[in-house]
VMD Tcl script that draws the C-alpha trace (Angstrom):
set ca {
  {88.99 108.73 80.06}
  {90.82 108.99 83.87}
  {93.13 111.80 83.98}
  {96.24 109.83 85.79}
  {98.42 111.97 87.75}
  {101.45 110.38 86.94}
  {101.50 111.13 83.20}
  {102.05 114.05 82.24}
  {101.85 113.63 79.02}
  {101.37 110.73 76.72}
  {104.01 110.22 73.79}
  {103.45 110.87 69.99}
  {105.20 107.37 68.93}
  {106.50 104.03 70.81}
  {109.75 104.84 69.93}
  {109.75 108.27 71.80}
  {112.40 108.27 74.73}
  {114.65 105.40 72.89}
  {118.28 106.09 71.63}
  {118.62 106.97 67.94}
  {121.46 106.80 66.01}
  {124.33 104.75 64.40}
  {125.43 103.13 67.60}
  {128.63 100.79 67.15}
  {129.34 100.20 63.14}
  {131.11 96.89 64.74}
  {128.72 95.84 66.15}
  {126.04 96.41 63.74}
  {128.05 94.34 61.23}
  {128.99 91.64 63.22}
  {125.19 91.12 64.02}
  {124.73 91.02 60.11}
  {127.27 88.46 59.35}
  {126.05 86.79 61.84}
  {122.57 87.01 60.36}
  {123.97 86.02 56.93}
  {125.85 83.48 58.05}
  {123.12 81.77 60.06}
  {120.64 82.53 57.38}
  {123.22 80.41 54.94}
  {123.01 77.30 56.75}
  {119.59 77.34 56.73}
  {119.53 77.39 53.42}
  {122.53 74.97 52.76}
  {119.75 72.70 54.84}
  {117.18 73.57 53.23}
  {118.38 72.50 49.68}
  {120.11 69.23 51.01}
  {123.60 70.51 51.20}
  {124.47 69.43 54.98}
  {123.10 66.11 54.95}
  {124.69 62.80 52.97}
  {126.66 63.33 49.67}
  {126.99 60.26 47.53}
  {129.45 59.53 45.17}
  {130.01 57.14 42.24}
  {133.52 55.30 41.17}
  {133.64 52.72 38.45}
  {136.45 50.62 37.60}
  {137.19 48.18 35.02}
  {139.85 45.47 34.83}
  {139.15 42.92 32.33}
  {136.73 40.55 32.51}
  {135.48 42.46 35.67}
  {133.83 45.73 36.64}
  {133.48 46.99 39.90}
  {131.05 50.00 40.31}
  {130.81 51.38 43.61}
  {128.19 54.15 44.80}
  {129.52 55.49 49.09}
  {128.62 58.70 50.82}
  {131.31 61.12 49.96}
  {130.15 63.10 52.79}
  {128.42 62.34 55.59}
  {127.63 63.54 59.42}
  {127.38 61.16 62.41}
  {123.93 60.29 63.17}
  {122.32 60.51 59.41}
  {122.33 57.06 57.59}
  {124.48 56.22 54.25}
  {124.46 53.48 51.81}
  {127.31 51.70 50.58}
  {126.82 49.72 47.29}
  {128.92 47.81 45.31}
  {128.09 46.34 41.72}
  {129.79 43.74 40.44}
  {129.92 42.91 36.82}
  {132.24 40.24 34.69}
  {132.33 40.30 31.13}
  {130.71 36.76 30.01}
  {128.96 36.79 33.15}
  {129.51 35.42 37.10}
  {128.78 31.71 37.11}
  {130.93 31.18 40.35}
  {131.77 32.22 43.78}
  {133.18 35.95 43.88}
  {135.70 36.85 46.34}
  {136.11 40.32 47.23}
  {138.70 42.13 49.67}
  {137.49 45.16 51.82}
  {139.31 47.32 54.10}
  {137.98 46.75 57.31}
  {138.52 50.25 59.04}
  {136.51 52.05 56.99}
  {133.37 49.80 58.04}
  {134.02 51.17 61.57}
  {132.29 54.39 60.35}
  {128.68 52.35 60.22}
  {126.68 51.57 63.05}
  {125.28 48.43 60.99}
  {124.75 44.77 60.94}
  {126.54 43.65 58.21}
  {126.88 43.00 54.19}
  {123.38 42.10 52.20}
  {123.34 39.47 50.44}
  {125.18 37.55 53.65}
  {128.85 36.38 52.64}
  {129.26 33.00 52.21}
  {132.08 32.91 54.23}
  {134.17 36.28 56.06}
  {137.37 35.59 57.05}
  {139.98 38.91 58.26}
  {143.66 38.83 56.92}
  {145.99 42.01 57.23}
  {143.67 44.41 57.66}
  {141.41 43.15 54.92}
  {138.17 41.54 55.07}
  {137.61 38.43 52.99}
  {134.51 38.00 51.93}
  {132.52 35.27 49.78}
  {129.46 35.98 47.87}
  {127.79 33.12 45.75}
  {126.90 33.89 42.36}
  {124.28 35.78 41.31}
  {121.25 34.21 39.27}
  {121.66 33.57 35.71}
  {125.42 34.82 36.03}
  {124.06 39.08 35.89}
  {125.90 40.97 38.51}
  {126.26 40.79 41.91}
  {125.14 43.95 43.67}
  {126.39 44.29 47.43}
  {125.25 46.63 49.99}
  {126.19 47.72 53.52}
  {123.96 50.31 55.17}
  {123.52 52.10 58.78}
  {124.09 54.87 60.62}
  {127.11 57.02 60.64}
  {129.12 56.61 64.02}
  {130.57 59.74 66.02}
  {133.62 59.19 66.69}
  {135.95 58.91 63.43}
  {136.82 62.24 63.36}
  {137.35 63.67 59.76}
  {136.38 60.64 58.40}
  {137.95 57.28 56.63}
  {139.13 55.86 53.70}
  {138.62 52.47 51.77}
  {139.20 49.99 49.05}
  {137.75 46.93 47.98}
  {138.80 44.75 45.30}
  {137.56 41.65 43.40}
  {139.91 38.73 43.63}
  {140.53 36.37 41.13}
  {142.22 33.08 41.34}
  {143.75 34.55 44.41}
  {144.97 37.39 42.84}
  {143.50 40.93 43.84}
  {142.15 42.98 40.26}
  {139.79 45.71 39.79}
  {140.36 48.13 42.51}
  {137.73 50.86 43.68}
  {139.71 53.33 46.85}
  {137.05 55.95 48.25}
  {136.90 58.25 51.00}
  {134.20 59.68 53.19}
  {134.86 62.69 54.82}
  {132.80 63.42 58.06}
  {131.07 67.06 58.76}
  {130.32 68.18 62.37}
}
mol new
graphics top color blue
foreach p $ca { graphics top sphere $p radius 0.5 }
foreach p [lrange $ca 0 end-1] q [lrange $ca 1 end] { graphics top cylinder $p $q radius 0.2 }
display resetview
């Protein structure tokens, strides 16, 4: 091996010439919270924690029965399903009106109801909407799907009833709170 002249001598470990010690105890625990905190959300990710959160309301107000399934909690960008289940004692065997609040749609980046409304009409705030009946009189199942928007800041709430004879009954309110 070349003896170079500009090495004296060579060292017993890497570590040789480096500063030992405690250093800053702030430091050293800020830089593990911030490890543990980082290493939590990659977890929380992991597991499903940070993405959509559904939720599941059911109301009843004789002969009908809403039961509604909504994200709960949501980001912007990641897409949620809205469903709505609609149920009346002795069955459906004609049109069913139901009455939406029309803000909380703004959340979606979507296209619209499935099956298509009948007829949509907007009165105070509320959205009117007209579903023919399902086959054989079971239950009518609505859905409304699509991307979260950015935008709503903390989120929005909602209620949608079933109307009958002109008359608003079973209610279902819900609320979707938005995550960064």
């Amino acid at each position: 091996m070349a003896h170079r002249p500009d090495i004296d001598e060579l060292p017993d470990q890497s570590t040789d010439g480096l500063a030992r010690g405690g250093g800053d105890p702030r430091a050293i625990w800020t830089r593990r919270g911030f490890l543990v905190v980082l290493g939590s959300l990659v977890v929380a990710g992991g597991v499903g924690l940070l993405g959509v959160q559904d939720a599941h309301r059911t109301v009843t107000d004789e002969p009908w029965e809403l039961a509604l399934d909504y994200p709960a909690l949501a980001r912007p960008g990641l897409d949620a399903e809205w469903t709505l289940t609609v149920r009346r004692t002795g069955g459906i065997t004609r049109p069913v009106q139901l009455s939406a609040s029309v803000g909380y749609f703004g959340l979606y980046e979507a296209e619209g109801f499935r099956p298509t409304p009948r007829e949509e009409t907007l009165a105070a705030g509320a959205w009117l909407l007209t579903f023919d009946p399902p086959p054989a009189g079971g239950a009518l199942t609505v859905s409304y799907e699509g991307s979260i928007q950015t935008g709503y800041g903390t989120g929005a709430r909602g209620a949608v009833s079933v109307i009958d004879d002109g008359v608003p009954r079973a209610t279902v309110r819900f609320r979707t709170l938005l995550l960064p």
